[in-house]
N, CA, C and O atoms as CSV, one atom per row, in Angstrom:
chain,resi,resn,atom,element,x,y,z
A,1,UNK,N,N,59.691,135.177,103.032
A,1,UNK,CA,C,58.498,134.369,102.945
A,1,UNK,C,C,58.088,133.921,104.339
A,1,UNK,O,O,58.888,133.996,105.271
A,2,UNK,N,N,56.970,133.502,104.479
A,2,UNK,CA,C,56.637,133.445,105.706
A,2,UNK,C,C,56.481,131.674,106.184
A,2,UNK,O,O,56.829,130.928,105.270
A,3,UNK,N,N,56.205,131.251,106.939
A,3,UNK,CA,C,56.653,130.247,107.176
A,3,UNK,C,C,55.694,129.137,106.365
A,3,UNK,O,O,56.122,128.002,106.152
A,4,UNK,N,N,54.399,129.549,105.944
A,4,UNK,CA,C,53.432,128.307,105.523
A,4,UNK,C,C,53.578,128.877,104.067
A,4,UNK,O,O,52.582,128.426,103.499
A,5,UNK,N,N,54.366,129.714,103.048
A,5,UNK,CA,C,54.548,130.147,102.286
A,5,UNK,C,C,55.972,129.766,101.476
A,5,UNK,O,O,56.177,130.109,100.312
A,6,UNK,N,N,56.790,129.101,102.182
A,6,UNK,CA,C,58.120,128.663,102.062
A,6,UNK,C,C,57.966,127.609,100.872
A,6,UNK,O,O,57.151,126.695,100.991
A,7,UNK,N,N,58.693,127.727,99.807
A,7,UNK,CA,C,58.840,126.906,98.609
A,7,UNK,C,C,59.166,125.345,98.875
A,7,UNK,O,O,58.506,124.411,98.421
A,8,UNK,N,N,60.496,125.222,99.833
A,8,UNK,CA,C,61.054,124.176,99.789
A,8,UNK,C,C,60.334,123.399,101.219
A,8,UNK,O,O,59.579,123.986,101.995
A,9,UNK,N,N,60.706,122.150,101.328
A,9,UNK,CA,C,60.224,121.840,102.721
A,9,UNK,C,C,61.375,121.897,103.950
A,9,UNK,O,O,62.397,121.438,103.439
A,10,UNK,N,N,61.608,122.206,105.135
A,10,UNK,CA,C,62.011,122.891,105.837
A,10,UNK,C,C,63.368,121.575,106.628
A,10,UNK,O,O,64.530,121.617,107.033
A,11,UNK,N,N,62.532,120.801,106.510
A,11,UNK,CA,C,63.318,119.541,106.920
A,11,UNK,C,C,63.710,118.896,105.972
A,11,UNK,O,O,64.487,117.992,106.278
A,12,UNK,N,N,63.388,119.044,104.517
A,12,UNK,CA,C,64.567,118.508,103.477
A,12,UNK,C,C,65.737,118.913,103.298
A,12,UNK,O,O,66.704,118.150,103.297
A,13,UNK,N,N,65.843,120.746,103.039
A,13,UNK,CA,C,66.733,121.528,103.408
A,13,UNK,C,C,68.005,121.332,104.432
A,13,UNK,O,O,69.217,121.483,104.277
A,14,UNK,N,N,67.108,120.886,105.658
A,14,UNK,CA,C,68.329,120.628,106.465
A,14,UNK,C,C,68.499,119.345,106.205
A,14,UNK,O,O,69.635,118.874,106.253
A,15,UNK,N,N,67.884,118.902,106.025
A,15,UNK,CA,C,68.970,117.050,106.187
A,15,UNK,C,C,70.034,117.269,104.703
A,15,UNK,O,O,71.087,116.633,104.750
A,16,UNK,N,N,69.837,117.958,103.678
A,16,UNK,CA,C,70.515,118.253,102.665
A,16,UNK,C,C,72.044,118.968,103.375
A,16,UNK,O,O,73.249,118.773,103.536
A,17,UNK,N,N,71.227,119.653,103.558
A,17,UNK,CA,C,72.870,120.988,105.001
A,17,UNK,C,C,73.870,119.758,105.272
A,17,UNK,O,O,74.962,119.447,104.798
A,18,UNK,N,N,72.856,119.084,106.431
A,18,UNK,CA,C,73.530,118.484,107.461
A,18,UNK,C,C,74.241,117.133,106.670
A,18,UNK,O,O,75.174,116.495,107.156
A,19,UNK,N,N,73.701,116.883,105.557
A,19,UNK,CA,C,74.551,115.623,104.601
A,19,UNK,C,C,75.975,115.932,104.460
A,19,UNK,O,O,76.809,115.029,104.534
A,20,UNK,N,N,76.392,117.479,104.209
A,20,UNK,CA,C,77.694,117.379,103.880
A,20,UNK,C,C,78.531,118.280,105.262
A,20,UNK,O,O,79.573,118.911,105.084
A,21,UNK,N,N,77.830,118.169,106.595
A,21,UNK,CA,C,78.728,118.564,107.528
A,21,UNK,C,C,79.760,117.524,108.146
A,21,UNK,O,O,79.442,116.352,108.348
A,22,UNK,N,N,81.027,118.040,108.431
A,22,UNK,CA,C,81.758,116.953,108.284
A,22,UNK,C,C,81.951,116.543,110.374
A,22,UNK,O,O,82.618,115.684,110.951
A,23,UNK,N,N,81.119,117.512,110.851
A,23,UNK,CA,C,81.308,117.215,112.405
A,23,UNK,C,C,79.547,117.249,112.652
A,23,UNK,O,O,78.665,116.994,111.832
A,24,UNK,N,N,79.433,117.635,114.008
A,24,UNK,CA,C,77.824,117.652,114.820
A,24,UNK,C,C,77.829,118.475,114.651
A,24,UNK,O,O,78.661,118.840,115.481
A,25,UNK,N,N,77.508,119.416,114.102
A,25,UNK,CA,C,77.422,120.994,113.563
A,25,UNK,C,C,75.732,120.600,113.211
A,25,UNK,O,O,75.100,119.717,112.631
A,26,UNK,N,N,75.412,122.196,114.162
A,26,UNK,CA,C,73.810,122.136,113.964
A,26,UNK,C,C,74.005,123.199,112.883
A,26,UNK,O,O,75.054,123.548,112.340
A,27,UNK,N,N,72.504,123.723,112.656
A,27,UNK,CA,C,71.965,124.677,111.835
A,27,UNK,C,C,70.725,125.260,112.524
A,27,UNK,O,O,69.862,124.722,113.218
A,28,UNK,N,N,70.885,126.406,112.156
A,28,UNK,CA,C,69.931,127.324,112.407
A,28,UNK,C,C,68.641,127.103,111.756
A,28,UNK,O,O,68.640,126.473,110.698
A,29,UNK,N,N,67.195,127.671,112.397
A,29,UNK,CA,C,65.969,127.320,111.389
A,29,UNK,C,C,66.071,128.451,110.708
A,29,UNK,O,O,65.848,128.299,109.507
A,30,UNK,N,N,66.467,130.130,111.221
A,30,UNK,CA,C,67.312,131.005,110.784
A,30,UNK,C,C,67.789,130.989,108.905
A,30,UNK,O,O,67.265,131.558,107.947
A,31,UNK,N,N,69.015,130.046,109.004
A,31,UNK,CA,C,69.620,129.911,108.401
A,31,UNK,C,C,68.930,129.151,107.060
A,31,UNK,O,O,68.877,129.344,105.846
A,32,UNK,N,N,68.436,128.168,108.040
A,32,UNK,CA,C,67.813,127.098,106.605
A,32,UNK,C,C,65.884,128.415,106.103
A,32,UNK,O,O,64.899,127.999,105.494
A,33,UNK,N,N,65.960,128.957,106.314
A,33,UNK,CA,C,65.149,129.928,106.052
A,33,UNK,C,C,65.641,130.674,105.149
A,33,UNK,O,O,64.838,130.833,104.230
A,34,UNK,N,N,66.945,131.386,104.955
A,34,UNK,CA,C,67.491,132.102,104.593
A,34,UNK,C,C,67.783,130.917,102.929
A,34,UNK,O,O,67.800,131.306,101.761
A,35,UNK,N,N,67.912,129.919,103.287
A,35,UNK,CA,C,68.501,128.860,101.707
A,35,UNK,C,C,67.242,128.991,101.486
A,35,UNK,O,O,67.094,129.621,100.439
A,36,UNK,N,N,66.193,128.686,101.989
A,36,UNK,CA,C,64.615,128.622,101.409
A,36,UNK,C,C,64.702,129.923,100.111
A,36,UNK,O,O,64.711,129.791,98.887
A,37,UNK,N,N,64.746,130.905,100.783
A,37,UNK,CA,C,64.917,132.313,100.590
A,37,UNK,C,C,65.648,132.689,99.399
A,37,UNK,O,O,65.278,133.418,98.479
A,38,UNK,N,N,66.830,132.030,99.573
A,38,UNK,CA,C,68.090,131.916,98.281
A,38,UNK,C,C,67.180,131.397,97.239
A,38,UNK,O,O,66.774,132.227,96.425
A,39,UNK,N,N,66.706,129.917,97.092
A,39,UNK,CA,C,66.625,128.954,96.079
A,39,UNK,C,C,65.249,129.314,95.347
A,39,UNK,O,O,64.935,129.317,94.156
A,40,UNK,N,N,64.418,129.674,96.743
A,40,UNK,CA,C,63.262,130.429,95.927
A,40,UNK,C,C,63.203,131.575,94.841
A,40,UNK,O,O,62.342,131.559,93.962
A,41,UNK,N,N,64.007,132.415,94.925
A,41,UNK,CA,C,64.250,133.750,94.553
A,41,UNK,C,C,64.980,133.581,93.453
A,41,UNK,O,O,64.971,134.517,92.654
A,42,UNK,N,N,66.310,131.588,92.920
A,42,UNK,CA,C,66.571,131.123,91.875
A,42,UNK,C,C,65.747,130.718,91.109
A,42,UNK,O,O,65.680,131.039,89.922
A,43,UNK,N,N,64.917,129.863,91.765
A,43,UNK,CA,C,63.702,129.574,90.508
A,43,UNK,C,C,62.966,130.528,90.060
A,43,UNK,O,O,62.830,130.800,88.867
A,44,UNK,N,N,62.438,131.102,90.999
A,44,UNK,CA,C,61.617,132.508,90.272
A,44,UNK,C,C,62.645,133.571,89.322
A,44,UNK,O,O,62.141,134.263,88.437
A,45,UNK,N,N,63.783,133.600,89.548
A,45,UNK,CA,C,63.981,134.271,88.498
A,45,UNK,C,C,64.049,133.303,86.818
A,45,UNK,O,O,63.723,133.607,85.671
A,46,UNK,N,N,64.664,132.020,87.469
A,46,UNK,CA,C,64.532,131.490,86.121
A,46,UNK,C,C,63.351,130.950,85.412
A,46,UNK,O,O,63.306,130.465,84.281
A,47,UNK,N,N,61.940,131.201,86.700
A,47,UNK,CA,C,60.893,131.258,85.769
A,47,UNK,C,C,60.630,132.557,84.752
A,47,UNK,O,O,60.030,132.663,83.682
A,48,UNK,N,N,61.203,133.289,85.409
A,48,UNK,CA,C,60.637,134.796,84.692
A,48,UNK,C,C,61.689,134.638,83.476
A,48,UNK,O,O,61.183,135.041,82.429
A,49,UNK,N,N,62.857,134.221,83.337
A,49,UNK,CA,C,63.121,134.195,82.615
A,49,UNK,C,C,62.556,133.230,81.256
A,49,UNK,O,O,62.303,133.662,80.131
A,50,UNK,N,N,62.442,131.749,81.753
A,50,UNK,CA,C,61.484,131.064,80.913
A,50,UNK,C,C,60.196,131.617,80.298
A,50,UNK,O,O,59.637,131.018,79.379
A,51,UNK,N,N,59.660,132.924,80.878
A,51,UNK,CA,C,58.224,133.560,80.686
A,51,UNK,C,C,58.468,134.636,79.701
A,51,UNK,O,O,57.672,135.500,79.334
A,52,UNK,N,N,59.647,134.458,79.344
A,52,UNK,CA,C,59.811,135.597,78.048
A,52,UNK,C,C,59.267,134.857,76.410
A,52,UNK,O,O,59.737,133.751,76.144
A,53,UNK,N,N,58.587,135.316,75.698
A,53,UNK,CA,C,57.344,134.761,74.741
A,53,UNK,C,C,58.689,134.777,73.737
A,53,UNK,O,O,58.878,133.745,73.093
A,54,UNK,N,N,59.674,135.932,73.558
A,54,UNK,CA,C,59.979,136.457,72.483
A,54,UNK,C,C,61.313,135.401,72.190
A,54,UNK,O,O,61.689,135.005,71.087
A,55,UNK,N,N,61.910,135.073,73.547
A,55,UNK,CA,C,63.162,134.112,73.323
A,55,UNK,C,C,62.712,132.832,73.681
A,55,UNK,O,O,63.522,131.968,73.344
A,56,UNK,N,N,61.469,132.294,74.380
A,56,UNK,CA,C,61.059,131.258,74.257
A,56,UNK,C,C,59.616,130.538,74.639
A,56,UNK,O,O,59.125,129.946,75.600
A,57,UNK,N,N,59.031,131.162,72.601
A,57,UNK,CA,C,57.691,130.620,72.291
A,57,UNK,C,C,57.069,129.910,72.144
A,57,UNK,O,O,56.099,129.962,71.388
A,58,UNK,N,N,57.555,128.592,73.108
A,58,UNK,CA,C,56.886,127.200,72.735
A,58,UNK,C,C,56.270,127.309,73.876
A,58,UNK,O,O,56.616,128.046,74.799
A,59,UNK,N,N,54.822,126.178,73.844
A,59,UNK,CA,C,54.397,126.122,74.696
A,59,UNK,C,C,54.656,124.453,75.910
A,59,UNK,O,O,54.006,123.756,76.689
A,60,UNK,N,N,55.889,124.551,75.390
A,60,UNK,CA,C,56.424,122.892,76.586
A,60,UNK,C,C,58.073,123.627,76.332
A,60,UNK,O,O,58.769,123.775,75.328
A,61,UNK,N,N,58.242,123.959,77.727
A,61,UNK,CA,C,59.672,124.030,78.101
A,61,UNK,C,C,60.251,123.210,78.036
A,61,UNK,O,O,59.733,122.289,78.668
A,62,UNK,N,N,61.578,122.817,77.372
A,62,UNK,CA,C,62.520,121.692,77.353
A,62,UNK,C,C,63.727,121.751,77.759
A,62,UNK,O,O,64.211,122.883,77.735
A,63,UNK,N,N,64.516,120.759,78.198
A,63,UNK,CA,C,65.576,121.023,79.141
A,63,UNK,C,C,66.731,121.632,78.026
A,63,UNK,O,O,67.835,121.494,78.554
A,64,UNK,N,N,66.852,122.201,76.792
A,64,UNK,CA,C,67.646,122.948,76.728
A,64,UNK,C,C,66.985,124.515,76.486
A,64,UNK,O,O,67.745,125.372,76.033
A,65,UNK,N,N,66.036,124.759,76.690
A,65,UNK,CA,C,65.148,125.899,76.882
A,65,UNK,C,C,65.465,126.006,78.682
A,65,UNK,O,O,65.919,127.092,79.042
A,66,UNK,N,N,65.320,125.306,79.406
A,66,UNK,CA,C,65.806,125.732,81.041
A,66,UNK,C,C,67.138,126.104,81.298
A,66,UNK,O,O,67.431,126.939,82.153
A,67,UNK,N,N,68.460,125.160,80.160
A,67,UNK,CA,C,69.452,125.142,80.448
A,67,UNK,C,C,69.768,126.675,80.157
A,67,UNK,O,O,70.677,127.226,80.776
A,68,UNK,N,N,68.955,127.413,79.138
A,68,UNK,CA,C,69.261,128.480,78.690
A,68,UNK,C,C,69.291,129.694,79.422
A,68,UNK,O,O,70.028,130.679,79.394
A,69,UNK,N,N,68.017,129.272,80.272
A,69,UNK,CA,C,66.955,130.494,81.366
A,69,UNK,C,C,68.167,130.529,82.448
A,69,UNK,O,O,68.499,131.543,83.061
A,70,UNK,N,N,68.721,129.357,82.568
A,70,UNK,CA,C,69.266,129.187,84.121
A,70,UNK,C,C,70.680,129.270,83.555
A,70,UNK,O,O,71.062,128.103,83.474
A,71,UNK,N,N,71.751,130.182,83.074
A,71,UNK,CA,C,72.700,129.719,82.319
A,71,UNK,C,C,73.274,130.611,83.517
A,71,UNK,O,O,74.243,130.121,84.098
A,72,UNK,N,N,72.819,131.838,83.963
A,72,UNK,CA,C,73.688,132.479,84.794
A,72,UNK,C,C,74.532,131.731,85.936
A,72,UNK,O,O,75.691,131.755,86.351
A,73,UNK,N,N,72.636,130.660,86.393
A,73,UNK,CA,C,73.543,130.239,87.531
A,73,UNK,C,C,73.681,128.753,87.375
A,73,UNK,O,O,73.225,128.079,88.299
A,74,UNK,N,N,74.088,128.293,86.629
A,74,UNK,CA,C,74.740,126.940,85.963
A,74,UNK,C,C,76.053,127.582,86.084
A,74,UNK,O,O,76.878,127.159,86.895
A,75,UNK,N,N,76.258,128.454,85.417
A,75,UNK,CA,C,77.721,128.953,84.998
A,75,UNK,C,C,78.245,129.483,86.488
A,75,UNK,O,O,79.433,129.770,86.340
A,76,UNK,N,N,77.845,129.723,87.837
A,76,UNK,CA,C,78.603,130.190,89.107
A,76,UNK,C,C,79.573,128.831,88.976
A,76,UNK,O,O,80.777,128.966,88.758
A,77,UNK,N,N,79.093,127.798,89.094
A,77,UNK,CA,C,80.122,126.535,89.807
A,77,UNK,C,C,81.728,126.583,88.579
A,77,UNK,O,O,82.945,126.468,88.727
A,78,UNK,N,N,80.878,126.793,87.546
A,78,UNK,CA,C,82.258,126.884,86.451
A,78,UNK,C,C,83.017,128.041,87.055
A,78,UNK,O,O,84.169,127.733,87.359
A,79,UNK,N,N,82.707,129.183,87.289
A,79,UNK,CA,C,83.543,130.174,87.516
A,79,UNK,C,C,84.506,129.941,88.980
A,79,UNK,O,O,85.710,130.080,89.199
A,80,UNK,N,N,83.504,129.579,89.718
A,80,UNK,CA,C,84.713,129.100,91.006
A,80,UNK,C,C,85.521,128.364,91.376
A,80,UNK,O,O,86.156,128.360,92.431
A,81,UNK,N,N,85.563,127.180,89.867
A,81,UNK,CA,C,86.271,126.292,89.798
A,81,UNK,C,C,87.494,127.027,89.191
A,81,UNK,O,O,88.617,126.691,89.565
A,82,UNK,N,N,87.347,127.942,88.340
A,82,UNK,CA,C,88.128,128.740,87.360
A,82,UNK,C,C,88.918,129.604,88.215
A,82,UNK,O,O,90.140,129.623,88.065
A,83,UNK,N,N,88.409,130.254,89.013
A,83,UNK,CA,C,88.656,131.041,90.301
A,83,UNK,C,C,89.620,130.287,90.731
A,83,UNK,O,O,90.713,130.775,90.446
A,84,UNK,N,N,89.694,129.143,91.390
A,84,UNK,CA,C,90.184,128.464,92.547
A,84,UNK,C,C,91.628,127.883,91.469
A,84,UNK,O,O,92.828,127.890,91.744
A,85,UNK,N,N,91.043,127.497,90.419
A,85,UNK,CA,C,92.486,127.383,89.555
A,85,UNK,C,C,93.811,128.286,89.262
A,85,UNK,O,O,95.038,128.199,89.302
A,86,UNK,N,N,92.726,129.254,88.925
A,86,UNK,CA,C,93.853,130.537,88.685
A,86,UNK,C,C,94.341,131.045,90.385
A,86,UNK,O,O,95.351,131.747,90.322
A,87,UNK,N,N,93.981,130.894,91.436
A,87,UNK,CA,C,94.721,131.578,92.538
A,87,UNK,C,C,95.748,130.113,93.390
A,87,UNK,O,O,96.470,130.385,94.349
A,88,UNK,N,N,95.677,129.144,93.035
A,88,UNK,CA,C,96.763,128.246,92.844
A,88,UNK,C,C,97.498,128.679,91.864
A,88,UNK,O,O,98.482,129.230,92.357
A,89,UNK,N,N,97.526,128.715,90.674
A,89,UNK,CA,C,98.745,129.046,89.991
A,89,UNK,C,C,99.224,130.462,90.534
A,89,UNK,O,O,100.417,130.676,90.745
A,90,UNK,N,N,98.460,131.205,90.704
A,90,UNK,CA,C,99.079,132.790,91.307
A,90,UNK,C,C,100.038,132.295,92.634
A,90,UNK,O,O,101.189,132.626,92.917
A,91,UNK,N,N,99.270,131.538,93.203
A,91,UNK,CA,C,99.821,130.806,94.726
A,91,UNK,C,C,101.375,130.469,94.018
A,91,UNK,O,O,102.389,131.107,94.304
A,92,UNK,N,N,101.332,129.513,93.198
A,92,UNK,CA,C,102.838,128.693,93.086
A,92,UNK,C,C,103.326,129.928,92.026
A,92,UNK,O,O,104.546,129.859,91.879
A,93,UNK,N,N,102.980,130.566,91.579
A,93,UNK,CA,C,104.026,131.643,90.823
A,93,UNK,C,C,105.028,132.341,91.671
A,93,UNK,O,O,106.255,132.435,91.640
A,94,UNK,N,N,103.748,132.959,92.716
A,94,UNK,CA,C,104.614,134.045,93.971
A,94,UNK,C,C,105.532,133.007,94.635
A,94,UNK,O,O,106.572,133.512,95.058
A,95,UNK,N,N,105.391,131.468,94.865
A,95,UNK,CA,C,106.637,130.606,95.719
A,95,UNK,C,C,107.628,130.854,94.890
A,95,UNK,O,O,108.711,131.082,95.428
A,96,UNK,N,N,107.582,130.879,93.699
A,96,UNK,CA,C,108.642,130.333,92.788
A,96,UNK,C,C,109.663,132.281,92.638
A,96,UNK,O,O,110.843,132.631,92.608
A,97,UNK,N,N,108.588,132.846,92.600
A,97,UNK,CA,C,109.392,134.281,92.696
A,97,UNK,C,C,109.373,134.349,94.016
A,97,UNK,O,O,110.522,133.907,94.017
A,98,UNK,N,N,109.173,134.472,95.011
A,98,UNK,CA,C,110.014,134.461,96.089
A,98,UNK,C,C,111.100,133.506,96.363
A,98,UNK,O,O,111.915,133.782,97.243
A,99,UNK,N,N,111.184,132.484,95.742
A,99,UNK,CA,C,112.523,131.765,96.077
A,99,UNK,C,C,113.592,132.042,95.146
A,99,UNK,O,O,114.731,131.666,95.421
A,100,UNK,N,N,113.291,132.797,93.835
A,100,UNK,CA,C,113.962,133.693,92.790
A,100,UNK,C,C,114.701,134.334,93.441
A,100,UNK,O,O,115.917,134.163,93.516
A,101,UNK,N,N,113.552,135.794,94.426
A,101,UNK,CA,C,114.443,136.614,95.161
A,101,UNK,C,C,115.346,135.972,96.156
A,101,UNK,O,O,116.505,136.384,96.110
A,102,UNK,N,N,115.111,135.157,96.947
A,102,UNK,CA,C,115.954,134.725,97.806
A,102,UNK,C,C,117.135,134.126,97.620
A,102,UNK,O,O,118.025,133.960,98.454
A,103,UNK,N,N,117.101,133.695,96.104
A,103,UNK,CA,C,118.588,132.883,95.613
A,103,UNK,C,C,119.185,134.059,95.060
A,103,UNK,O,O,120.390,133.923,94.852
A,104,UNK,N,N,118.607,135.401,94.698
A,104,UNK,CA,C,119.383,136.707,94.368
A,104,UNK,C,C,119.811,137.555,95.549
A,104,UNK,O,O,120.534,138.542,95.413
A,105,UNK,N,N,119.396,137.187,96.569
A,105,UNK,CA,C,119.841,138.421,97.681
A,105,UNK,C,C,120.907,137.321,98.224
A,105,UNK,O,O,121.675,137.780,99.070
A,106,UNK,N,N,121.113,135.812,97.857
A,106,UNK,CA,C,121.926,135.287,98.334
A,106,UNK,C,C,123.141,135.642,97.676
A,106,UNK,O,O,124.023,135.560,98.531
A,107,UNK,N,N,123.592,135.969,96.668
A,107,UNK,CA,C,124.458,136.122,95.591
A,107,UNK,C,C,125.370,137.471,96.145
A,107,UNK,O,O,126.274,137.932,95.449
C-alpha cells in the first residue's frame, strides 16, 4: 500500500511496537509498514469472509458472526500457547531420559 493509502495510522502502530519494547530499541518506518501491511491484509480477509451471503445472511454483523469470520486467526495465539506447552514437556522428558541414560552407563 502506498503511503496515503495505509489502513492503520503510522504513528499509532509504532507507539503500540514501542509499548512492549523492553530497551531503546527503535523501529523501522520499513517495518511498521510492513505491520500496516500484515493487519490490513487480516481484516480484509476477514471482511471477505464476513461477505459470504450463504454462511452469513444477515444484514448487521454481530460479534459472534466476526468471531466466526476471524476464527483462523483468533485461534494462532491458542496454538502457540499449545506449541510452547508441548516443547516444555518434550524439553523436561529428554532431561529426565538423559539422566535415565546417565544413571545406566553409570551401572
Amino acid at each position: 500500500m502506498t503511503e496515503d493509502k495505509r489502513l492503520f495510522q503510522f504513528g499509532t502502530l509504532k507507539r503500540i511496537l514501542k509499548s512492549k519494547f523492553t530497551s531503546n530499541q527503535e523501529i523501522s518506518k520499513e517495518a511498521v509498514i510492513r505491520l500496516d501491511n500484515l493487519l490490513s491484509g487480516i481484516v480484509l480477509e476477514i471482511s471477505e469472509n464476513l461477505n459470504n451471503p450463504e454462511e452469513f445472511p444477515y444484514s448487521r454483523i454481530q460479534k459472534n458472526h466476526f468471531d466466526k469470520a476471524a476464527s483462523s486467526w483468533l485461534n494462532i495465539r491458542k496454538l502457540i500457547l499449545e506449541r510452547h506447552k508441548i516443547k516444555k514437556y518434550l524439553e523436561k522428558s529428554r532431561a529426565e531420559i538423559d539422566d535415565f541414560v546417565y544413571d545406566l552407563e553409570e551401572d
